[in-house]
C-alpha positions as CSV (number, residue, x, y, z in Angstrom):
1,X,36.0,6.4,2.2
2,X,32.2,7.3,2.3
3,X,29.6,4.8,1.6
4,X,28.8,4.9,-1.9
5,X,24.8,3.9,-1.3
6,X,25.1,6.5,1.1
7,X,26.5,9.1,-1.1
8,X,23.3,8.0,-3.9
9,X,20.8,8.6,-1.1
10,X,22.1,12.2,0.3
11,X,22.6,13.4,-3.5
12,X,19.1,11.6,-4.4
13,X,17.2,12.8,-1.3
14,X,17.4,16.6,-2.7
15,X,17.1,16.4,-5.7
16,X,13.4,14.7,-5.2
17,X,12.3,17.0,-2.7
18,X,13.2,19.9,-4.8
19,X,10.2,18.5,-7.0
20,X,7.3,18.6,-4.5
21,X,6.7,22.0,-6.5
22,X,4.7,20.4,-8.8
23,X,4.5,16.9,-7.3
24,X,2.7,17.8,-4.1
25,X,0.5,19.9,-6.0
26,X,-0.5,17.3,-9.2
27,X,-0.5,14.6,-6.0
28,X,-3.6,16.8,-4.6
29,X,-5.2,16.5,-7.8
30,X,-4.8,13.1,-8.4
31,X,-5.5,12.2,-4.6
32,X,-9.1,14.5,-5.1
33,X,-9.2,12.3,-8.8
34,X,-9.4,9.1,-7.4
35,X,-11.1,9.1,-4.3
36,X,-14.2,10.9,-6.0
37,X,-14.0,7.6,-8.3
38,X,-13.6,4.9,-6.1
39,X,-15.1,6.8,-3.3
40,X,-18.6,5.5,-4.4
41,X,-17.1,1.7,-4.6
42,X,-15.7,0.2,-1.4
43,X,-15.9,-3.2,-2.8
44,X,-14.0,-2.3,-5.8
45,X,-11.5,-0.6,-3.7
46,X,-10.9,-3.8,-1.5
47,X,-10.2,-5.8,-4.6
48,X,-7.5,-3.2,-5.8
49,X,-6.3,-3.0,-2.2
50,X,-6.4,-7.1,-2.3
51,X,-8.1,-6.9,1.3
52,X,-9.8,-10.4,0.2
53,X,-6.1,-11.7,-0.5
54,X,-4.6,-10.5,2.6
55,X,-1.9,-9.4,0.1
56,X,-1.5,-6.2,-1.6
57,X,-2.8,-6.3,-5.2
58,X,-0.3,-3.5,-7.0
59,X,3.3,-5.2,-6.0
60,X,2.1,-8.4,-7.7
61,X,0.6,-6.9,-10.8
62,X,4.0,-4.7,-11.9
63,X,5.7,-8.1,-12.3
64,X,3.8,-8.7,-15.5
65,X,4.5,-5.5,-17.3
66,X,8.6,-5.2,-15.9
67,X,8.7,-8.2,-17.1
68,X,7.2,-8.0,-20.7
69,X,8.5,-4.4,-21.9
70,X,12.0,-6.2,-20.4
71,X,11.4,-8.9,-22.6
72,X,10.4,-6.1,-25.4
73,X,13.7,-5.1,-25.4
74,X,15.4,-8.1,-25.7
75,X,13.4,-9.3,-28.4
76,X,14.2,-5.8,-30.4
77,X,17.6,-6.1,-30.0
78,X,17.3,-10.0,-30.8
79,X,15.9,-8.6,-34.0
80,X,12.7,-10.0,-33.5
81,X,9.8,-7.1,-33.9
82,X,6.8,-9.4,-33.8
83,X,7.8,-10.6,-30.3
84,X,8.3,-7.4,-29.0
85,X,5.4,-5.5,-30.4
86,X,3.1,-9.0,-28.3
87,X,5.5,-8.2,-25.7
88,X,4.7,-4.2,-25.4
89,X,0.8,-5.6,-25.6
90,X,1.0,-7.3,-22.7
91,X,3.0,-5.3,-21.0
92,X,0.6,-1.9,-21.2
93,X,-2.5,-4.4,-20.2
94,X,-0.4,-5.1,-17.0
95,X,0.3,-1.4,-16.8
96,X,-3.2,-0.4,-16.9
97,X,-3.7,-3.2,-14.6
98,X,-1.5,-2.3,-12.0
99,X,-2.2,1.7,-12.4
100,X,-5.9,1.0,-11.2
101,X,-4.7,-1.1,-8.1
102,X,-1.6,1.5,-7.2
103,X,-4.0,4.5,-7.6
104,X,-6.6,2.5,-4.7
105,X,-3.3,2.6,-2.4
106,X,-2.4,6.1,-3.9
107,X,-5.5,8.0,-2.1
108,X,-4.0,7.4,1.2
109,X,-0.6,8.5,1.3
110,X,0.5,11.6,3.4
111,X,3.8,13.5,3.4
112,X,6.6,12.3,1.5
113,X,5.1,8.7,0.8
114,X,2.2,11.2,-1.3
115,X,5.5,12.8,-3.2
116,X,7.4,10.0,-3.9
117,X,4.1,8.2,-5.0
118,X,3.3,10.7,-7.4
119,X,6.9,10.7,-8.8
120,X,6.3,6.8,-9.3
121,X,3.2,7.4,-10.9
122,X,4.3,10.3,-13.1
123,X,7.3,8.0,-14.5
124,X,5.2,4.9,-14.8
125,X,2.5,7.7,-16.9
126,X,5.4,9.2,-19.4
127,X,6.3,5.0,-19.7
128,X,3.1,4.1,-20.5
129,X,2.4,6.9,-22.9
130,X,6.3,6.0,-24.6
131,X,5.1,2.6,-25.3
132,X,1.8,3.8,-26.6
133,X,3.1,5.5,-29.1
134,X,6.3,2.5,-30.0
135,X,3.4,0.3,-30.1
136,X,1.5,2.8,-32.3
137,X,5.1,2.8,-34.7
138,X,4.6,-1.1,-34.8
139,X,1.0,-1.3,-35.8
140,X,0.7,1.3,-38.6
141,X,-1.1,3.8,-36.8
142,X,1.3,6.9,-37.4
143,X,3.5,6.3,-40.7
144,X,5.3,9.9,-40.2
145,X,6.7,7.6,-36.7
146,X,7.2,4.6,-38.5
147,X,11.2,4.6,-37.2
148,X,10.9,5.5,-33.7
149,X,9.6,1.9,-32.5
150,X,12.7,1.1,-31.0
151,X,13.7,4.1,-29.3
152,X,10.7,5.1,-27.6
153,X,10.3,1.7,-26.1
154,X,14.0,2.0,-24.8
155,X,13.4,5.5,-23.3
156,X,9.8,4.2,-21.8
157,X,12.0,1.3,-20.3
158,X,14.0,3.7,-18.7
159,X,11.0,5.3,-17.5
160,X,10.0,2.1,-16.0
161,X,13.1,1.7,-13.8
162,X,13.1,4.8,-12.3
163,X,9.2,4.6,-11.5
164,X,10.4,0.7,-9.9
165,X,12.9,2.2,-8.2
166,X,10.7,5.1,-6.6
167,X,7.8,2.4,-5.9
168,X,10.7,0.3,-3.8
169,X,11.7,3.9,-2.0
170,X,7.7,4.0,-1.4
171,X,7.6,0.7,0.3
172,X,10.5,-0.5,1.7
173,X,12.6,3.2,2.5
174,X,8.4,4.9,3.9
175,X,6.6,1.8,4.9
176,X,4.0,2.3,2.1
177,X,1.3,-0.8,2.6
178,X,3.8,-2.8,5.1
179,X,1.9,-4.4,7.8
180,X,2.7,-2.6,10.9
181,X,2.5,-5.8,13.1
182,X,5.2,-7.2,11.1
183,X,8.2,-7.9,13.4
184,X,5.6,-8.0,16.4
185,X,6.1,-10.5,18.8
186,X,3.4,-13.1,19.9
187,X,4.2,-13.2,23.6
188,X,3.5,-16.1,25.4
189,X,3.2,-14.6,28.9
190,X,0.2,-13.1,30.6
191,X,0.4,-9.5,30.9
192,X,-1.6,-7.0,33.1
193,X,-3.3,-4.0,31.7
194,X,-2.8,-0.2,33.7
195,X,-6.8,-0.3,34.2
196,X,-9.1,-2.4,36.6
197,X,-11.8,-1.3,34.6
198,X,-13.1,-0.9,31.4
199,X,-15.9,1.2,30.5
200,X,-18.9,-0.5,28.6
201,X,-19.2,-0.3,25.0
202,X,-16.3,2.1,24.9
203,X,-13.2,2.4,22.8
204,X,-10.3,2.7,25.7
205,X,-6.9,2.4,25.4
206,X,-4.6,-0.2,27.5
207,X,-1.1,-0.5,28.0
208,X,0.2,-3.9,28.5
209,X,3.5,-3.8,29.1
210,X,5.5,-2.5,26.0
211,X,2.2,-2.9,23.7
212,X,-0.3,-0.7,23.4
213,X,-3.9,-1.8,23.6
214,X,-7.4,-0.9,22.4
215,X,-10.2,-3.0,24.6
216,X,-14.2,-3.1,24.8
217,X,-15.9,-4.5,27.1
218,X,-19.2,-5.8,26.2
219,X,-20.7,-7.4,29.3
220,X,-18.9,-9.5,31.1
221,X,-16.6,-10.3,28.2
222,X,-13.4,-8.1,27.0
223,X,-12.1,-7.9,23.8
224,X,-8.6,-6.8,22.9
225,X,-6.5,-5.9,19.8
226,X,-3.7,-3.9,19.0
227,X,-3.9,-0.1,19.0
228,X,-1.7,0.5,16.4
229,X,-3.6,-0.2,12.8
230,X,-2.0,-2.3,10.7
231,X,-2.3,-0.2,7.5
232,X,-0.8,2.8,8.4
233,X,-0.6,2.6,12.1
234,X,-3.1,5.3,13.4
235,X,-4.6,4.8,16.4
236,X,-7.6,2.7,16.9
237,X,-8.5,4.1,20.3
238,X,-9.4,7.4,18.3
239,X,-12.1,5.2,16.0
240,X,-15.5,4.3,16.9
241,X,-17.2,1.1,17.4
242,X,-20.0,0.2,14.1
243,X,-21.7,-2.6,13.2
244,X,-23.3,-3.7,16.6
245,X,-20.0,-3.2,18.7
246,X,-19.4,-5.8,15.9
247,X,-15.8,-3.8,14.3
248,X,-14.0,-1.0,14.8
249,X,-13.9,1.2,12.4
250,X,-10.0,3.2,12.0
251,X,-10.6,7.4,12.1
252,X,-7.7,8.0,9.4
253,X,-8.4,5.7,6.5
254,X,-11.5,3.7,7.5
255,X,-10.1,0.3,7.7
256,X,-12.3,-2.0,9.4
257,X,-11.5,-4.4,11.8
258,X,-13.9,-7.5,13.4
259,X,-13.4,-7.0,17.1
260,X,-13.3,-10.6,17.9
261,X,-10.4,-11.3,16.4
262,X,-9.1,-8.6,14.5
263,X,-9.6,-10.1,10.8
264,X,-10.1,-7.7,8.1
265,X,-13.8,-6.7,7.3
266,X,-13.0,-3.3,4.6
267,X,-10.2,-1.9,3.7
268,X,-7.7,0.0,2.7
269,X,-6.1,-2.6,5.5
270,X,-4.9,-6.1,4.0
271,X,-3.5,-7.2,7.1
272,X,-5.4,-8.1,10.4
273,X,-5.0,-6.5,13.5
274,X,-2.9,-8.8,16.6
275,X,-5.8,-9.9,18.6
276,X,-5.7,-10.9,22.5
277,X,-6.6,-12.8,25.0
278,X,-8.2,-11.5,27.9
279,X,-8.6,-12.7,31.4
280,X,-9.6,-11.9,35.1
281,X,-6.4,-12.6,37.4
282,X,-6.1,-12.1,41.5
283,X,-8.5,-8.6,40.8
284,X,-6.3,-7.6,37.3
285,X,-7.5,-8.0,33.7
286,X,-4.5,-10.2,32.1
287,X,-4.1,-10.4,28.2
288,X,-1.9,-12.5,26.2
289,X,-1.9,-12.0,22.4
290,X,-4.1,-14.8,20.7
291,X,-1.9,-17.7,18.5
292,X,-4.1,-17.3,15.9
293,X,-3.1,-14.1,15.0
């Protein structure tokens, strides 16, 4: 007998793809949208990213309005309109909330995260719009729709569970803001690097035996951290050095990192970068990844 979760995913999987003729195309649009307005505002950006919080922001902001247009539901079925119409208040503040925080992760997605985002965001849009109007139905503001209250909230609620099921395909099915250090262990062995040298002031990668390295050497001192970036795991080797020789600076997204030891400095990265110790042993550079990191 076939899996039945498999047999959800292989009829699911096609039937999403065959919308990437209008997804991929409104997902450029929206993707052009946003980063021409928060392009100009890289502090904003790292507050919706929740860079300061080493956390992302958007996951912990959808609680509120699940949670609330839930709670709408059970409060109209509970026969108890006042409650629900508070409940639907709350729970579009905490859409609008977490829109402007999932649209700062939004501009970086590629490929089928980019679809599946704008089918989450598309959902979570005719949701928010449903419960505009219920809301509308509650307060007066359109007699002629004085009866659909009810029904509209139940059909945005719907809406709402198929765009939190997409978002959990987005994270935890593509990886979508998962630190890519995660199950990365520390090592508590020295390691030598496939180089005797390292250029000065230069971006060069290292391998050190399964991990893959980016060092610097400025002086007599080198500095090490994990090639792979921890937002969406391009290849910090193919950055540049700003700042001084200060942080590098990720080619793909423009994640910053301090070179020291690999703590966040701008985003779209929330998480830091595995840092290393370095050392001179018998004529080989040795690293051994920091336990601070």
């Amino acid at each position: 007998m076939q899996n039945p979760r498999g047999m959800f995913r292989r009829w699911l999987a096609p039937v999403l793809n065959a919308q990437a003729v209008w997804a991929d195309p409104l997902g450029d649009l929206f993707q052009r949208l946003f980063r021409a307005l928060y392009g100009p505002f890289p502090a904003l950006r790292d507050l919706l990213h929740g860079t300061w919080l080493g956390h992302p922001v958007h996951p912990m902001i959808t609680d509120v309005p699940i949670g609330a247009l839930v709670l709408a539901t059970i409060l109209d079925l509970a026969g108890q309109p006042i409650g629900a119409t508070w409940a639907i208040g709350v729970g579009l503040l905490g859409m609008l909330a977490a829109a402007l925080a999932g649209y700062a992760d939004y501009v970086d997605l590629e490929g089928a995260g980019k679809r599946i985002g704008s089918l989450h965001s598309t959902s979570m849009l005719v949701a928010l719009v449903l419960y505009v109007v219920s809301l509308g139905s509650r307060l007066g503001w359109w007699p002629l729709f004085a009866g659909g209250a009810e029904w509209t909230a139940g059909v945005g609620l719907l809406f709402v569970v198929i765009g939190g099921y997409l978002g959990g395909d987005l994270v935890f099915n593509l990886g979508s803001q998962v630190d890519r250090h995660a199950w990365r262990g520390g090592g508590t062995k020295w390691q030598a690097l496939d180089l005797e040298t390292v250029p000065e002031d230069k971006l060069t990668k290292a391998k050190a035996g399964a991990q893959t390295l980016v060092v610097v050497r400025q002086g007599e001192k080198i500095f090490a951290l994990h090639d792979t970036c921890a937002h969406q795991g391009c290849s910090l080797s193919e950055g540049k050095l700003i700042d001084g020789g200060k942080r590098i600076e990720c080619k793909c997204h423009g994640s910053r990192f301090e070179l020291a030891d690999g703590s966040v400095n701008r985003g779209p990265a929330v998480f830091p970068q595995p840092s290393y110790e370095v050392r001179r042993s018998e004529g080989k550079i040795e690293v051994k990844r920091s336990t601070s990191s």
